[in-house]
Structures are given as structure tokens and as C-alpha cells.
N, C-alpha and C positions, 0 to 999 in steps of 0.2 A: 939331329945332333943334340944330345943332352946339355943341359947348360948346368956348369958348374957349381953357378951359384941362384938358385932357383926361388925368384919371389916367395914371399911368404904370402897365402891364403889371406883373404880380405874377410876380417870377420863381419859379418852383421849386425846393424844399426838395430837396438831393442827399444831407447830410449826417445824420449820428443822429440821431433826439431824445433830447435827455439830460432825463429826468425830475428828477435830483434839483438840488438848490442849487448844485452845484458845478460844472455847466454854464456859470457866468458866468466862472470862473476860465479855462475854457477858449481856445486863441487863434482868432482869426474864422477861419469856413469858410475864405477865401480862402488860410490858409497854410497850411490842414491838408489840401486838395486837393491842395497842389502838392506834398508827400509822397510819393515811392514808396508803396503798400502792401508790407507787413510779410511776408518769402514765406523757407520753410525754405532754409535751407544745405546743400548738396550733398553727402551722404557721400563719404566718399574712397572710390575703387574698393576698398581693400583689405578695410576695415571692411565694407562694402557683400557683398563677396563672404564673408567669413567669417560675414554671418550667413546667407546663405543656405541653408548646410545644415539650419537648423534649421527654415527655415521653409518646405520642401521635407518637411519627413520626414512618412512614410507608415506607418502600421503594415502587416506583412508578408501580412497580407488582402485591401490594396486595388490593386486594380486597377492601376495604376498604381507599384506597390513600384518595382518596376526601374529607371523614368523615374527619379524622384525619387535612387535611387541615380546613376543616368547624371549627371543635373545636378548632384548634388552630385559627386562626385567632378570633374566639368567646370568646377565654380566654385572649387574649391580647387585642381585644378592650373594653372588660372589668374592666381590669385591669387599663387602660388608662385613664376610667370614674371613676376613685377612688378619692378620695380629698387626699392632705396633702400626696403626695407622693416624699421622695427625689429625688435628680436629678438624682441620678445613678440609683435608679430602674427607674424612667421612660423613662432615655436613654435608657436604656436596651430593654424597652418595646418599645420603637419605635424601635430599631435597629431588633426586634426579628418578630415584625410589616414588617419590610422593609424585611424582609428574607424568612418569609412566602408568602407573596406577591409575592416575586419575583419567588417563586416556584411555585404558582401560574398561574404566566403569561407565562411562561416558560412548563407549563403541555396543555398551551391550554385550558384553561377550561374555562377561560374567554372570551375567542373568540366563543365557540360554542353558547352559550347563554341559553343552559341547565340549568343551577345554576344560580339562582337567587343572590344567595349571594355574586356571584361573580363581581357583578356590579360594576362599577368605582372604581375598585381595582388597574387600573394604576395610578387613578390621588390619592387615600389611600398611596401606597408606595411611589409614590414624597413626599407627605406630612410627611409622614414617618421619609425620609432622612431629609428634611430639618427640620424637630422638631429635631430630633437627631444630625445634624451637630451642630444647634443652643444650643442647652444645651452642648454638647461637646466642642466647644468654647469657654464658660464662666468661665468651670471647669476644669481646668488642670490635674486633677486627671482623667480627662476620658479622656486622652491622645490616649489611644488603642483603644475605643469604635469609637473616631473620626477616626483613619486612617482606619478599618474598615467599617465607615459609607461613607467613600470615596470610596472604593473599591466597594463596594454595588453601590453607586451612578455612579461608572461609566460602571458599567457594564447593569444597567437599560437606561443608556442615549445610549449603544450599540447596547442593543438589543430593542431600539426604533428607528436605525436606526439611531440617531446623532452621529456618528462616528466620527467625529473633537472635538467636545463637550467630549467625554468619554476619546480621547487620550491626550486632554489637561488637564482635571482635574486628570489622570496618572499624568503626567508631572509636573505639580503642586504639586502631592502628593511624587514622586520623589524627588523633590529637596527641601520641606520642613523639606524630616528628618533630625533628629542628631544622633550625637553619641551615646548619649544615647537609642534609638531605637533598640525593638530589629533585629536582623539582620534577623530573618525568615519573618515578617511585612516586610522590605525593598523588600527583594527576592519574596515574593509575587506580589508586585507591579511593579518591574520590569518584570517580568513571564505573569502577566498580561498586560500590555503595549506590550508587545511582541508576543501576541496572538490578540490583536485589530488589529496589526499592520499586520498581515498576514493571518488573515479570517476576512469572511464578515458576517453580523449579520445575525443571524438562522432567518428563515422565520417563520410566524406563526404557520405554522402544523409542526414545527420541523422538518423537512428534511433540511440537512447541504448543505449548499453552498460549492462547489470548486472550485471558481475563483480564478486564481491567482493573486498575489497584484500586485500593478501598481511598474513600477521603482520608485520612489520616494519613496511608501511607503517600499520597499524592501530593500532600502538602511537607512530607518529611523529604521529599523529593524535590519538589517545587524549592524547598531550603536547601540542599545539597546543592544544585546547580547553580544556585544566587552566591554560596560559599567557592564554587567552585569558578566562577566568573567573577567574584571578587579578586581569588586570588591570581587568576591569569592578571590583572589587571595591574595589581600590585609589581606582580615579576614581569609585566611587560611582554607578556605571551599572546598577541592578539590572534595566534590560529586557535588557542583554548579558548578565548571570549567569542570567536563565533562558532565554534562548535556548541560552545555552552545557549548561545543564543539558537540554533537550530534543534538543542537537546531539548528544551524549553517548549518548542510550538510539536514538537512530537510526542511528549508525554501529554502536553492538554489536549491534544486529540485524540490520543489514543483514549482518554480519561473521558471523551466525550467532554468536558469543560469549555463551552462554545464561547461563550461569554466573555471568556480570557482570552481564547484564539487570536483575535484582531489582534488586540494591542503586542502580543508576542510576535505577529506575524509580522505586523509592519514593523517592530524594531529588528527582525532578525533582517528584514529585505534590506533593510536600510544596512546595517551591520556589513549584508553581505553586495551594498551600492544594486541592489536589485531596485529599479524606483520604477514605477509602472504608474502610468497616467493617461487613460484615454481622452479623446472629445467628452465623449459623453460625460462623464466624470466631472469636467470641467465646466459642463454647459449646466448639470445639475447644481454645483458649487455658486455658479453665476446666481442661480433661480431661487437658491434659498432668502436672498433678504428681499426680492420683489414679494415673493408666499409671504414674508411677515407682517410689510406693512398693509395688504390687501385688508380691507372690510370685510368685519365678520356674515353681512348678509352674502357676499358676493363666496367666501370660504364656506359659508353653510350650502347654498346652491349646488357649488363643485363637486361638493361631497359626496354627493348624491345622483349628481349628474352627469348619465353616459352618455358624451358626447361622439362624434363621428372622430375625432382624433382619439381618444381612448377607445377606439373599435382597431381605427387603421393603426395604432402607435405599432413602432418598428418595422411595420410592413416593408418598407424599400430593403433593412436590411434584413430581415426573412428574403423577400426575392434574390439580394445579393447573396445570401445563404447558399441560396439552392444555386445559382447559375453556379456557384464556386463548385460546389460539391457535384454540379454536372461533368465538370473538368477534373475532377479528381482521379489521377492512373494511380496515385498511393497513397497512402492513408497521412496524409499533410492537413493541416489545418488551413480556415482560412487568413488572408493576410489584414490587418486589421492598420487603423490609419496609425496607432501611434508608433515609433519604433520600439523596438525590441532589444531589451538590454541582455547583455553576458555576462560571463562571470566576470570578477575582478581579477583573475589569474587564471593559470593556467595549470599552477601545482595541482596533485593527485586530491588533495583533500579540499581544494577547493571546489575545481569539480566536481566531486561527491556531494559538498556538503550542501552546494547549488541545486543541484540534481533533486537532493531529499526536499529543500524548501520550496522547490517550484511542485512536485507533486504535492506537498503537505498545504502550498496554497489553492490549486485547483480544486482537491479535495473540501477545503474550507469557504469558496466562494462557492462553489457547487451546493453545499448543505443549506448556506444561506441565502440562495436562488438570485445571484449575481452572474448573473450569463455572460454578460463584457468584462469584469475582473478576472473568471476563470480562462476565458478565453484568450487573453492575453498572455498569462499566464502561461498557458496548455500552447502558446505557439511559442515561446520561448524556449520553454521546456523541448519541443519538438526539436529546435535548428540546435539545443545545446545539443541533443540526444545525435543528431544527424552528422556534428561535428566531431564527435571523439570523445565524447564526456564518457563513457567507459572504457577508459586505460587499460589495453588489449583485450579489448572486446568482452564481449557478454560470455567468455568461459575465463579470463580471468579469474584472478583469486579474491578479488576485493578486497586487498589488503593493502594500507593507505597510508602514509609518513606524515607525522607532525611534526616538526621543524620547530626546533628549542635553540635560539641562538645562542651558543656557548656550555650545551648540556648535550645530552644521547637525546635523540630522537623519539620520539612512539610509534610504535606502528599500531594499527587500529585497523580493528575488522567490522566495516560495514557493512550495510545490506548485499548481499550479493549482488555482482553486477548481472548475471543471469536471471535473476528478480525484477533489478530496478528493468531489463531491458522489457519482461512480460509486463509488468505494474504499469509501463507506458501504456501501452495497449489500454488495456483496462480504464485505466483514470481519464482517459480519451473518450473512449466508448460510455463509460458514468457520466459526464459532462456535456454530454451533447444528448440531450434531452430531445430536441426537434426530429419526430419522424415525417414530416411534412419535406417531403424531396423526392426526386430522382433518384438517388443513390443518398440515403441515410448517414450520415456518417458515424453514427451507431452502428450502425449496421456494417459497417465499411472497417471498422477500428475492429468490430469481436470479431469479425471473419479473419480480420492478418493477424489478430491472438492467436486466434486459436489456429492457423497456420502454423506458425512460432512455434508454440507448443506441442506440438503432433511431429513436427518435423524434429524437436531437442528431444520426443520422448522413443518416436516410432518413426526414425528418418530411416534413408534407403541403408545407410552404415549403421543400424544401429543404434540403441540411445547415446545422446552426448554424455560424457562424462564429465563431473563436475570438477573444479580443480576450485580446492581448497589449499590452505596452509601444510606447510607439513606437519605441526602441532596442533591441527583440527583431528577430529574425532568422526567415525560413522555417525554418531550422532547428529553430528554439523550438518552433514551429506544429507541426511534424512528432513533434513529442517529445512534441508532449500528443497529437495525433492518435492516432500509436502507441499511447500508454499506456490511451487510452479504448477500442483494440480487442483491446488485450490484457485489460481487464476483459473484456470483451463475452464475449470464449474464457473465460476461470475461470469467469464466472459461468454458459457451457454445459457446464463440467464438472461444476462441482455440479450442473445440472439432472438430467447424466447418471447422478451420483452417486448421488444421490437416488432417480430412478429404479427403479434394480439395487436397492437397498438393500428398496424398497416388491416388489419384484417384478411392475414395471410395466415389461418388457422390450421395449413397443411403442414406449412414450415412449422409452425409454432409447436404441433405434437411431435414432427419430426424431432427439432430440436430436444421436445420434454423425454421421448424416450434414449436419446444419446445422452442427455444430461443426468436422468436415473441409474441408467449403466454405466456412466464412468465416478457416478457416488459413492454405486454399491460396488462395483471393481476395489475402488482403491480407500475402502471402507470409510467414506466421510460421509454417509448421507447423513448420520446423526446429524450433523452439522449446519446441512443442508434443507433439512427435513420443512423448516417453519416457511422458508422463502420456497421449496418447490408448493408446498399445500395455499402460500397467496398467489403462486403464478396459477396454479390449478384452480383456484376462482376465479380469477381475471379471467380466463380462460371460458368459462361456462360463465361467467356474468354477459363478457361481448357475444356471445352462444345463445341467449338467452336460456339456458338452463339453470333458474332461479331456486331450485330447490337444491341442485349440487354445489349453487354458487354459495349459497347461506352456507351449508356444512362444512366447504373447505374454506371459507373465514374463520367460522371459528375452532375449526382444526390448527389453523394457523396461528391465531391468538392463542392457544392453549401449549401449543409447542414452543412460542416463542416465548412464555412462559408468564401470559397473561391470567389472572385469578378469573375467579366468575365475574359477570357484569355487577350483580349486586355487592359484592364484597365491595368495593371503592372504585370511585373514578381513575384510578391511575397506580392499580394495586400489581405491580411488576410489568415485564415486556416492556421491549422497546420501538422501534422505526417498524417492525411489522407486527408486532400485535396492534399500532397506531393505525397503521394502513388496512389490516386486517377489519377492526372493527368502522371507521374507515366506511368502506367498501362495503359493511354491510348496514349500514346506517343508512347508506342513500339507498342500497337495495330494496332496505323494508319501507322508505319511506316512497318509494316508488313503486312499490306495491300495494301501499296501502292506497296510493291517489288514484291508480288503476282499478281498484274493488270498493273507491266510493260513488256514488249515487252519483248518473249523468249529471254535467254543471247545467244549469238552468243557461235564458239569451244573458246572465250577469257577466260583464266581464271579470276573467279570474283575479285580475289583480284587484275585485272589490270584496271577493268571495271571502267569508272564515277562514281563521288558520287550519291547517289540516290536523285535526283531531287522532293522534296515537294513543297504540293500547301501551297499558305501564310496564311489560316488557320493551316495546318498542323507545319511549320515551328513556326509559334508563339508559339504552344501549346509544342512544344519541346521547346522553350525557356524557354518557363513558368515552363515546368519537371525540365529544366538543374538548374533553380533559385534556385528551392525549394530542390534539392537532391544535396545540399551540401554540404560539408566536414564537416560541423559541424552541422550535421541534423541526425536524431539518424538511426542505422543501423535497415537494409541495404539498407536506401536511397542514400548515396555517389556511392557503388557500382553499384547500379540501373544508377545512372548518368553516370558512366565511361560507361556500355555498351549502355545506348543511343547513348553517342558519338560518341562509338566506330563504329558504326551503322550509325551513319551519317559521316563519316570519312574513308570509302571502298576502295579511291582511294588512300590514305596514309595509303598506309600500315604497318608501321611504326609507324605510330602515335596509327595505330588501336590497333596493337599488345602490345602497351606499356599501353595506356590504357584497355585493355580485364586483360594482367597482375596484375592491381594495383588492378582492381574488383578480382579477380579471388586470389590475398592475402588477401583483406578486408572481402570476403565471409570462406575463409580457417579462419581467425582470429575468425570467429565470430561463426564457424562452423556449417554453414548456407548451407548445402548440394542440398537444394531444390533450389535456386537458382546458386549454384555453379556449379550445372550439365549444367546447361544452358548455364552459360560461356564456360561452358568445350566445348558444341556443337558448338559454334561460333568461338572457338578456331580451333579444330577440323575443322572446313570445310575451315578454311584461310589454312592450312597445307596441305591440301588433294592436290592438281598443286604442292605447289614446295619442302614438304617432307612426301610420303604419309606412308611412314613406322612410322614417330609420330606423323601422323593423325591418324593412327588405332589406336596407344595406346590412343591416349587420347581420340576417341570415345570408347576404350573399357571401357576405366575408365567410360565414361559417361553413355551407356548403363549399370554397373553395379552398381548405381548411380539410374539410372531408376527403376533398377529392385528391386534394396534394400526399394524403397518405397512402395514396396508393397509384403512386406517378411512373407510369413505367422509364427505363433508361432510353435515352433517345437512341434511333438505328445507328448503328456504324456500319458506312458504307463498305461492304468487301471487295474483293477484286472484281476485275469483271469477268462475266463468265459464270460468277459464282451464284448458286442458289440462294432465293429470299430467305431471309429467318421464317420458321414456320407460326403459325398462327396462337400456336401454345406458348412459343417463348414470348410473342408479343402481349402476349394478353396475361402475362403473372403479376398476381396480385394489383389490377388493373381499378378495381372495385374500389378501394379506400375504403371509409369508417361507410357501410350500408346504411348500419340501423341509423345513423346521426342525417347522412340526407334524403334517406326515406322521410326522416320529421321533418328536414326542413321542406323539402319538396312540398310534403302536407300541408305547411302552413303558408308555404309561397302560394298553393291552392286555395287556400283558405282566406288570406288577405284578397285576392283577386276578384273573389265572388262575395267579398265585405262591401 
């Protein structure tokens, strides 16, 4: 049945449901329909394009770097060509002009001449700077974009090589601030003055120069950082007084300035509550005012007198050395009695800046042949490294916050953490001197380097890829590349070192032909070249092959850019033209003692000094110049047994000198050359005490044998086959030639 009067249709809900009470307030759907919806406003093309470089940017790994460079540069010269644009975007847009660019020139991409687009893109960012200095100057309000456009400008006048030009517009920009500025902009610019002032401008293909700076500019340096820890001081910024104290002890090293080292080192540890104090430390401390008031006959005796404690000194901890390093599954140090301090924090820049001071002290106790300071040190550094002291790991960015209270912050790019994490390795492997062990730990520290290395360069995925900043440059990338293959090379020299030392001369060529091919691979052997031609004499010296040994000393002296012997005692070269000549000093003089006339029944410590020809005499001049007191270890010692050596007929004098080596190698614990002293000691005693001439050839011969200590068995399961007789027996021999002689003269005293 139809119904008469027939519901009306239920229209459909278009509108919100509004849940709470305040829906009545609302006006009826009908006027809220006939509304536009609510839709964003259109950037202005200018703004639109100035941000696009940011939102384009790429880190210098991906794929794509160069686009992102293309476009950006393409949106800002666009933006440029706009009419009727204020001054502050078009400073910007030059400032953002000059920053692209500069990333630009700085990737190399200009230089290959691939990219068209990248044409006269040095003389685009000059123009850059000075459009943006020039608008910055007229508006005081672009007060920031101008100190900015300075720091920009001087680091392009850097890296074009105008080095005078760049540290004067610093300087300029230095002392134009005020008070009103903020203090992170100041800290910046002196940061930057401070890195002009103590490297040399990167080369075009991006491989980092390591010249050290001239006196002059070391000391215009040495004054920036005293300026620049003045004024954290003032404003109360104590992360910039200890950066500025860590700035400090790594320019005087790099400067080779040893002298200085100390005193910088111990205020920065203190600075940074690092405070390192062992027994021994303490027990020497105790002993200095008994030494003062002792009588001079009793001081004159000592001096000269090799006692059986100056034979045995350290010995328990040499044994404790070795039983640690028998226990060793990974490359850890040993544990030493004093405790071990940490950082004072836990922030990103503290950690860092801990990090850099504990290797810059290993490195400086090493040189000055401190075995217990380094080593301290080197186990610190190890539990920092073990605990997290690289903030996401060693492919992190190295990019590190300085905390300004009540200002913007800095961020700051440190050594890379994929450096600091190989540099461990290394500075590990340099400081452990002692090849007398089981298991080396020389030997122990370059073998999990250069693991490390092989697996971040030739891992199963692939090399690792670096993560830099996103305002880093291929350049950046190239500079830590570089630096991770110039570890890879030191840490094959130690191996090589090492080698020679045990008198494992298979390994040792093994090693010399890997370490040649991965020089000339990745073209650094120029680099290379003075330190492979002294391990190539060590090499055929331990060989006895004296006539190849003389040639690559002084191939090595000349590469490392030593003059002739005659031109002056100390006329250029450094630690290996030292070593170089060195090494051939005692060669010739142990050749000459070998091709003089049988000794008569005289005993030798009565006989003549040993008579040199006037080649031979200069070239010991030239040794005795360069192995200094204040020449990094163990050149000093090296000098006392030349002397000692040309000094036969004062006996006296000899024994006083063989002594002074024979505590500088004990400090430095430096066992490969200490044996050697022991032997020279040893045969001066054999005539007129030969009961402690045995013992100190026994020391020497156990000395001998210790370097070439095979690893104890490890038990397998059962069942399982013996080790075979090859793996037992490697490098089982130690130093031959050294107890070939003592064997001889243990014959020798017997039948006395």
C-alpha cells in the first residue's frame, strides 16, 4: 500500500563529526561548505631556491655528489639572475655561491676537466666573496654573513696557495671583532688561523701535505693558541682551554720541538685530570737526594762500574713482559701496578680530545725512551679505546660539539675516528720495542693493523665507505683514505722490523715484497723510499752481506735527504739519515777490527785505540753528530757504543760509556739492542773478571735466544694430530750470529 505521506530521503553527512560540546557553537554545514579549503602560500622563487642547496646536499660517497653539486650551483645562479631582490637574500645567495664552489674545488672536479660545468668556477667564487663582502659592508645588519664571508675568503686564498694573503685577512678578521660578537664566530677564526699557520695547502688531487712549519710560523702559532686560551679563559669557556692545551702538545710534535713537549704534555694531562704515576717513578723520585749527598769517589766508581744489577736491572719485569704477552688472545697491553685514569667526562669532545693526548703522550715517551711512562699511557689509551671513546664507531663522522654556555655551539672536525681507530694499532706496535718473547707484541699489534686495514679496504662486502660531514668534500674522503694506507705501510715496516730483529729473514722478505707493492699500488713509495732502503740494510747487515749493507745506508741517507759526509756533521736528514749513517759507522768499524792484524796474548781492553781511515773517521763524526742526546731513542745510545768502540784504550771511559747505553736501552726497553751492549760489556770483563763476564754473556745469550721463543703448544682435542715439526720450529733460532759469539767466548773463558 503506498503511503500518502512518504519520508523524505536522508541526505548525507559531508561534514566532521565534532565529538565534543562545542560543535553547537559551530556555523551550519551550509556556510562552512561554501569556504575555500585552507591550502599553503607559494614561496617566493628566491627563498624557494636558496633553500635548495641544502636540501640537495649529498655526502661526498654518494653516488650522486656531483648532481647535487650541479643543481646546487644551477639554483643559486639562478636565483642571482632574479630582479628586485633584497640584500640579505642576495648576500646569502652569493655566500651559498662561494660555499658550493668551494666544495667544488676542493672535490677536484674542476681540475679533471670532465664537467663542463665546472669551468671558471675559481674565478665564479672570488666573485662570489667579493659581491658578498661588498653588500655586507653597506648593511650592518649582515654583520654575521660578513665574518663568514671572510672566513670563506681566506680559506680559498689557502687553498690557492696565497698563504700570507689568507693569514692576514685571519688577522684582520681577528681583531676587527667586538664584544658584541658572538664568541663561537671569534673561536672559529682563531681555530682557523691556527691550522693556516701549521699546514700546508692540500694539493689538487687532495692528498694532505705533512711538512712541518717553519720556526717562525711555529711560533706565530705557538702565539695564536696562548691568544686563544687566554680568551676562553676570560669568557669562561673551559672546553676551549683544553682543546687549546691539546692544540699545544700537537703542534710541538708535529714541529718535532721535543724540548717543549714535556712541559705542554704534563699541563694538558693535568688540564685534562689525566695524572699518571707509577712505582717506579716514585722510587726514582725517592733516590734522587740519597745520589746527591753520596761522595764523589764513591759517584766516580758507579759511573763507570758495570755491576751485576745494571746487567740484571728490569729483568723480573722483562719475564713478567713475556709470561703476559704468552696470555695474550688480543692485542691488550700489559696491566701495570699503578691504576689507570679516564677521561673527566663523557661528552663527544672530551673523549676525543683524551684520545688525541694519550696517543700524542705514548708517541713522546717513546721518542724519549721511557718504556714505563709510555706504557701506561698505551694501557689507558687501550680500556679508553675498548670502552666507546669513538662515538659510533670508527665509520662515524668525527664530528664533535663544543658546548658554549649561553652562545651556539661548535661543531669541530677531528681526526677521523676510522684513523684514530688504525693510529691505535700503530702507536702500539712503535712503543713496544721488546722482540724478546713468545708472542711479540710488536708483532701481535701490526698483524691486527694491518687486519683492520685489509678488511675496511678489501673486506668480504667491499671497501667501507667513509662517512664524512655532509659539507665535506672528496677531498676530505681522499685525506683519510690516504692516511689509512699510509698506516697499512708503517704497520709493514714494523712487521718487517720485527722480523730482522727475531731472525726470521723469510718473513722479513715476505713482508719487504708486500710492503713494495702496496707503495707502488697506491703511489706512495716516494714516501716510503728512505725507510724501505734502511730496512734493506738491516736487512743484509743481520745477512752478513756488508758490501749491500754499506750501499743501502747510504742510499738511505741520501734519500732521506742527508748531504755528503764531508759537507758538515748534521747537514739536513732526519731519524733515518741518523740511523742510516748510524749503522754504517759500526759496520765500518767492525770491519776495520776484522782486517787488522791478529791481537797478540795482550788483553784487548790494553790494546791501541782502533786506528780509522779519514773516510771512515768523518763518517763517525757525522754518527756521533746526529745520535744526540736529544735525538729520539735509541740514537743517543747508538752514540755512546760508537764511542765506546772507538775509545778501547780507555777503559774507563769505555765502561762508563757501554753503562749510560746499556740504562738508556734498560729505560726504553729496548732488548734488541741491549743484548748487544751486554756482548761488548761481556768481552771487556772476560781478562780481568771472567766470573761476571759469564753472567752477563749468560744474560746476553738468553737475550739471544728469547728472540726467537717459539708460542707454547696448545693442547687440541683429542684425537687430534701433533703440530707438525715446521710449525714448531719457526723462527726458533733467535739472534744466531750474536750467540755464535757468545758461545765463543763462553769457550774461550773456559780454556783461560
Amino acid at each position: 500500500m503506498d503511503d500518502i505521506n512518504p519520508r523524505p530521503q536522508k541526505r548525507q553527512r559531508t561534514d566532521h563529526i565534532v565529538d565534543n560540546a562545542e560543535s553547537s557553537s559551530l556555523p551550519p554545514p551550509s556556510s562552512t561548505s561554501s569556504q575555500p579549503p585552507s591550502t599553503f602560500r607559494p614561496l617566493p622563487p628566491p627563498v624557494l631556491l636558496l633553500a635548495l642547496p641544502a636540501l640537495l646536499a649529498l655526502p661526498p660517497s654518494h653516488e650522486h655528489y656531483s648532481l647535487s653539486l650541479f643543481l646546487s650551483l644551477r639554483a643559486l645562479r639562478t636565483c642571482l639572475e632574479l630582479k628586485t631582490l633584497t640584500p640579505d637574500v642576495e648576500c646569502q645567495a652569493w655566500t651559498g655561491l662561494a660555499e658550493v664552489g668551494l666544495r667544488v674545488i676542493n672535490s677536484g672536479l674542476a681540475a679533471t676537466g670532465e664537467h663542463a660545468w665546472t669551468n671558471g668556477i675559481e674565478a665564479e667564487v672570488e666573485k662570489a666573496i667579493g659581491k658578498g663582502l661588498l653588500i655586507a659592508q653597506k648593511h650592518p645588519s649582515l654583520r654575521a654573513l660578513r665574518h663568514h664571508l671572510s672566513l670563506l675568503n681566506a680559506q680559498f686564498a689557502f687553498q690557492s696557495n696565497n698563504t700570507k694573503y689568507a693569514r692576514a685577512l685571519l688577522r684582520r678578521l681577528i681583531a676587527s671583532f667586538m664584544s658584541s660578537d658572538p664568541p663561537s664566530v671569534v673561536y672559529v677564526a682563531h681555530l682557523a688561523l691556527i691550522t693556516h699557520l701549521t699546514s700546508a695547502p692540500p694539493p689538487a688531487h687532495g692528498v694532505s701535505n705533512s711538512g712541518a712549519p717553519s720556526a717562525p710560523e711555529l711560533q706565530a702559532a705557538l702565539t695564536a693558541i696562548t691568544a686563544l686560551a687566554s680568551l676562553a679563559t676570560r669568557n669562561g669557556h673551559s672546553a676551549i682551554e683544553d682543546l687549546a692545551a691539546v692544540l699545544r702538545v700537537r703542534v710541538l710534535v708535529g714541529a718535532g720541538q721535543w724540548d717543549l713537549v714535556g712541559d705542554a704534555l704534563s699541563y694538558a694531562e693535568k688540564a685534562m685530570q689525566l695524572v699518571f704515576q707509577t712505582r717506579e717513578e716514585n722510587l726514582v723520585k725517592g733516590q734522587e737526594g740519597e745520589k746527591a749527598i753520596q761522595d764523589t769517589a764513591a759517584a766516580l766508581m758507579r759511573s763507570y762500574s758495570i755491576t751485576a744489577q745494571d746487567v740484571h736491572t728490569s729483568a723480573s719485569s722483562e719475564s713478567q713482559s713475556q709470561s703476559n704477552s704468552d696470555a695474550i688472545t688480543t692485542p691488550s697491553p700489559a696491566k701495570e701496578t699503578s691504576s689507570v685514569p679516564g677521561p673527566k667526562a663523557t661528552d663527544t669532545l672530551t673523549l676525543a680530545l683524551t684520545t688525541h693526548l694519550l696517543i700524542l703522550g705514548v708517541i713522546f715517551h717513546t721518542h724519549a725512551g721511557r718504556a714505563r711512562a709510555a706504557d701506561i699511557r698505551l694501557t689507558a689509551l687501550h680500556t679508553l679505546m675498548d670502552g666507546g671513546a669513538l662515538v659510533g664507531g670508527a665509520n662515524s663522522d668525527g664530528l664533535v660539539e663544543i658546548p658554549l654556555p649561553g652562545h651556539d655551539s661548535i661543531f669541530l672536525q677531528v681526526t677521523h675516528p676510522h684513523i684514530l681507530f688504525l693510529l691505535t694499532f700503530l702507536v702500539s706496535a712503535v712503543a713496544k720495542r721488546d722482540p724478546v718473547s713468545r708472542r711479540p707484541k710488536k708483532r701481535v699489534f701490526a698483524e691486527c693493523g694491518l687486519v683492520q686495514c685489509r678488511d675496511n679496504r678489501l673486506g668480504k662486502e667491499g671497501s667501507v665507505k667513509i662517512n664524512v660531514p655532509l659539507w665535506a668534500s672528496c677531498g676530505d674522503v681522499t685525506v683519510v683514505e690516504q692516511n689509512a694506507l699510509r698506516i697499512e705501510a708503517d704497520l709493514l715496516c714494523e712487521l718487517v722490523t720485527v722480523s730482522i730483529q727475531r731472525s726470521n729473514f723469510e718473513a722479513a722478505e715476505s713482508h719487504f715484497a708486500t710492503l713494495i707493492a702496496h707503495t707502488r699500488t697506491h703511489d706512495i713509495f716516494s714516501a716510503y723510499a728512505a725507510r724501505i732502503a734502511l730496512l734493506h740494510a738491516h736487512l743484509a747487515h743481520a745477512l752478513g752481506d756488508t758490501e749491500r749493507a754499506g750501499t743501502s745506508y747510504r742510499v738511505a741517507a741520501h734519500l732521506d735527504g742527508a748531504g755528503p759526509v764531508a759537507s758538515g756533521p748534521t747537514s739536513g736528514g732526519g731519524f733515518i739519515s741518523a740511523a742510516a749513517r748510524a749503522g754504517e759507522a759500526l759496520l765500518r768499524i767492525g770491519l776495520s777490527a776484522s782486517q787488522s792484524p791478529p791481537a797478540s796474548s795482550v788483553p784487548p781492553a790494553a790494546q791501541a785505540s782502533v786506528q780509522l781511515d779519514p773516510s771512515i773517521a768523518s763518517l763517525v763524526k757525522d754518527a756521533l753528530a746526529r745520535c744526540s742526546s736529544g735525538a729520539s731513542a735509541p740514537l743517543p745510545a747508538l752514540g755512546e757504543l760508537i764511542s765506546a768502540a772507538l775509545a778501547r784504550s780507555h777503559i774507563i771511559r769505555s765502561k762508563s760509556l757501554l753503562k749510560h747505553a746499556l740504562e738508556l736501552l734498560s729505560a726504553a726497553a729496548d732488548n734488541h739492542l741491549r743484548a748487544l751492549v751486554l756482548a761488548v760489556v761481556g768481552a771487556q770483563y772476560v781478562y780481568t773478571a771472567p766470573a761476571h763476564a759469564m753472567e752477563v754473556l749468560a744474560v746476553c745469550e738468553t737475550l739471544g735466544a728469547g728472540m726467537g721463543a717459539n708460542p707454547k703448544k696448545q693442547e687440541g682435542p683429542e684425537g687430534a694430530a701433533p703440530p707438525s715439526a715446521e710449525t714448531q720450529s719457526k723462527d726458533g733460532v733467535g739472534n744466531a750470529p750474536l750467540r755464535l759469539w757468545v758461545g765463543e767466548r763462553f769457550l774461550g773463558t773456559c780454556f783461560c
